[in-house]
Every structure is written in structure tokens, then in C-alpha cells.
N, C-alpha and C positions, 0 to 999 in steps of 0.2 A: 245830636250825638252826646251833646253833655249831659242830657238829660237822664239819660242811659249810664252813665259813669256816676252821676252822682247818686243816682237811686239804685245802682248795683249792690256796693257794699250790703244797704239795710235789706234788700228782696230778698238777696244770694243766701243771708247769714238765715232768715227766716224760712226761706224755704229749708235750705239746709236743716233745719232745726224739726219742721215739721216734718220733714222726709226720713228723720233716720229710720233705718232699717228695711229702705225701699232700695231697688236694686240701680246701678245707673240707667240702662235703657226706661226703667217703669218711671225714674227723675226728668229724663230726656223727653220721652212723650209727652206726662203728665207736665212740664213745665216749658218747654217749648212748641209742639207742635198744640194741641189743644186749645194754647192762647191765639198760637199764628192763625187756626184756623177761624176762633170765634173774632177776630182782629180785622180778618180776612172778606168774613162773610159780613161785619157789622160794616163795614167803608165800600162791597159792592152791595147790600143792599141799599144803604142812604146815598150814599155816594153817586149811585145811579139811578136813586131818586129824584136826586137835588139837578143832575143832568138834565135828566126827563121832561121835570117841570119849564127847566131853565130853554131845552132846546124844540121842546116839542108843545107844552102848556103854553107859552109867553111869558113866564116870568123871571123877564130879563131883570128886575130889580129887585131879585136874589142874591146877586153878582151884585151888589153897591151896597146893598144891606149887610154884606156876608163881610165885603174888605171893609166896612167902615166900623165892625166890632167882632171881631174873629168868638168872640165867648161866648155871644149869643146864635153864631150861626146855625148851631143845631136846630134850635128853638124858633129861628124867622125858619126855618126850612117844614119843621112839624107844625105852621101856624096854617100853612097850606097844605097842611092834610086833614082828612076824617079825623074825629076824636081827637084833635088836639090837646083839649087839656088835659084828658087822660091820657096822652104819649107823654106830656111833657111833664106830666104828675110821676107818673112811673120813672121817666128821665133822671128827674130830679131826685127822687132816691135812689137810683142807682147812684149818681154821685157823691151823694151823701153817703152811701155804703162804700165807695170807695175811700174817699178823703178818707170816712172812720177806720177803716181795716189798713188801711196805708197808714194812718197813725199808729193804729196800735201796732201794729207791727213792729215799724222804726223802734216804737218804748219800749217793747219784746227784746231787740235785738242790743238798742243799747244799755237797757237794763242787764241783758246778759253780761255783755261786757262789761261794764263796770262792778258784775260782782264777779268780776273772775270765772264767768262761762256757767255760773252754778245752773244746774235743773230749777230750782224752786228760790223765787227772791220775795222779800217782803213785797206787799201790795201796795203802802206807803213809796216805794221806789220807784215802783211803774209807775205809779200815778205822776209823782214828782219828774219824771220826763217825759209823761205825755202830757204833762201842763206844762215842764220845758218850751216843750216843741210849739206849743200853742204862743205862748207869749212871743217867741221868739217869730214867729209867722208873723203874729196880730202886730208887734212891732215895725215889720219890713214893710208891712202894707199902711198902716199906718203913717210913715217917714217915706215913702216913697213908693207907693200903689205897687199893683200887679210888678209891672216891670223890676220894683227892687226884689220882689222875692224872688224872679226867674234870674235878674243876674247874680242875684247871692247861692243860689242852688247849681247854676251852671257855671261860676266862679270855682265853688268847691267842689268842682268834678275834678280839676289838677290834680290834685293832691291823691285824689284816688285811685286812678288811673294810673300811676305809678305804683301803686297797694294790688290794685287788677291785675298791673305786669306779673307781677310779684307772685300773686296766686296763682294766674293761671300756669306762670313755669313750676310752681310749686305740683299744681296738680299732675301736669303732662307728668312730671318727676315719680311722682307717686304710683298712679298707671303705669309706669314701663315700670316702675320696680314689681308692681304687684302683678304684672303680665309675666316679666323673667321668676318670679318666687310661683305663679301658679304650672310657670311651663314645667320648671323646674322638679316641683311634686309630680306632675303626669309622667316624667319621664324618667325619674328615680326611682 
């Protein structure tokens, strides 16, 4: 759940950013269900791949492979399938296209902010927060592996989470005022 509070603020503000002038249901769809479902379909199709093998195949040393390095379990799961290295080629850039659009995102967002929300910021700025962000990772992993960046990133979900509350009372706020001012024209 922390994980979700800390990577809120930089998603919300981005999505935000690229949705304006979309309606809320076409935001709702296009940003919640859409994922739920491609989210959905990707953990029962591998998900009841990785069963199959495990309860029907024999490959009970899926299960000791998988708890002895949780990062690679994708990867011991596609080693046992057709085309491996082209699953795991393809794999590998999907993640690679995430991490990158996940960064630039974050520099979008906090680029915004720090020039005062403007539309158009120098290209020198983004860049200097998305090499921010980098050092600042290559730092955590560096001083203390995987585990220091997940508790530096689920540390500072706190702090946000109280910024969450904040907006989503903000937003409910907004909606009933904009529900009483649209009743209000239909029925004047």
C-alpha cells in the first residue's frame, strides 16, 4: 500500500496533466479500469501459467527458485516456456519502457512544480530532475541495495498520504459544489 501513496502524488499530477479537457467518466475508464483489466489479464494468464507448470508439469522447483529471488521470478517462469528468450527480450523492454516513462513522468511533474505549474519549462530543468532522480536511486542502491530504495520510497508515502487526504476532501468539495452550481442552472 505504500507503494501506491508514494507513487500517487507523481501518477495523479501527470495523468492529470495529460487528461485535461477529457471528461471525468472518459479519466475513470481510461485510468482505472483499462489498467485493472490489462493488470488483471497479465497475473491470470502467467499467474496460471506458473500454477500449471507447478501443479500439473512438475515443476515443483519453481516454488524455491521463485522465494529465493522474487526479481527474477518472471524470468525462471518464461525459462520453461517456448521462446524464451524472445519472451524474456520482449520482457525486458517492457520494463525498460516502464522505469523510462515512470521517470519521465516524475521530471514532468516535478518539473511542473517547481516552475510554478507553467505549460512550457526550459529543457535544461527536466533534464536536471531526471538526472535528480537517477542519482538519487543509483545512490540508495548503491549504500544499501534494492531494500534501501523500497524503504526510502515506502518511508515517504507518510507524508503523502496526508497531501491524499487533503485532495481527495478537496476534490469530493469541488464535485458537490459543481453538482449544486450545475443543478442549480437546470433549474433556474
Amino acid at each position: 500500500f505504500g507503494w501506491t501513496i508514494a507513487w500517487a502524488p507523481f501518477v495523479g499530477l501527470f495523468i492529470a496533466k495529460i487528461s485535461r479537457g477529457r471528461t471525468i467518466r472518459q479519466f475513470v475508464v481510461g485510468v482505472m479500469f483499462v489498467p485493472t483489466i490489462f493488470t488483471f489479464m497479465w497475473f491470470s494468464i502467467f499467474g496460471d501459467t506458473a500454477l500449471h507448470l507447478i501443479m500439473n508439469e512438475g515443476y515443483h522447483t519453481l516454488i524455491g527458485e521463485v522465494q529465493a529471488d522474487h526479481a527474477v521470478a518472471l524470468f525462471k517462469l518464461f525459462e520453461r516456456l517456448p521462446f524464451s528468450a524472445v519472451v524474456s527480450f520482449l520482457t525486458v523492454i517492457l520494463i525498460v519502457t516502464f522505469f523510462v516513462t515512470s521517470s519521465d513522468s516524475g521530471s514532468l511533474v516535478i518539473d511542473s512544480l517547481a516552475s510554478g505549474g507553467a505549460p512550457v519549462t526550459p529543457v535544461w530543468q527536466r533534464v536536471f530532475w531526471a538526472s535528480s532522480e537517477g542519482a538519487v536511486a543509483a545512490a540508495l542502491l548503491l549504500a544499501g541495495g534494492l531494500g534501501a530504495l523500497q524503504t526510502m520510497t515506502i518511508a515517504s508515502a507518510l507524508p503523502f498520504s496526508l497531501i491524499m487526504i487533503a485532495a481527495a476532501l478537496g476534490m469530493w468539495r469541488a464535485l458537490v459544489i459543481e453538482g449544486h452550481h450545475h443543478t442549480s442552472l437546470n433549474t433556474g
